[in-house]
C-alpha angles and dihedrals in degrees: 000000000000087000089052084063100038103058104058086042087057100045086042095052088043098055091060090060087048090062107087135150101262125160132253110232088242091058093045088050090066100039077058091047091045091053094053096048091053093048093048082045092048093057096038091059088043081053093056095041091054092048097042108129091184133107119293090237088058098041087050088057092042092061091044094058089040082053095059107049099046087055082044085054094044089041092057094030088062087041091056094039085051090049088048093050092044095041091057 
């Protein structure tokens, strides 16, 4: 009779470990696309700051603005590929 009772408890207790965030291949696609546009951007600003015949005053400002949006994009990128994780 006990085992009767043990085994549905087992499998019950056991689905709820089953259930984990995982991606959809869709969604692990774009984190893969986001990464590579922020690299090429990345070097693209790295090309510009290198290049810049401007003062140093304004190269200075230019690579801190390049700074921060690149740190803007990496900051909502990792947002989106969390969501992704949580809402699975």
């Amino acid at each position: 009779m006990k085992k009767i009772f043990i085994i549905p408890m087992i499998l019950l207790l056991s689905l709820s470990f089953q259930v984990n965030g995982t991606e959809t291949m869709h969604e692990t696609m774009q984190d893969i696309e986001n990464d590579a546009r922020r690299e090429a951007n990345q070097k693209m600003n790295r090309l510009e700051e290198a290049a810049c015949m401007k003062s140093e005053t304004e190269c200075l400002k230019q690579e801190a603005k390049n700074r921060l949006q690149e740190s803007t994009d990496a900051v909502v990128d990792k947002y989106d590929e969390m969501k992704n994780v949580i809402d699975d």
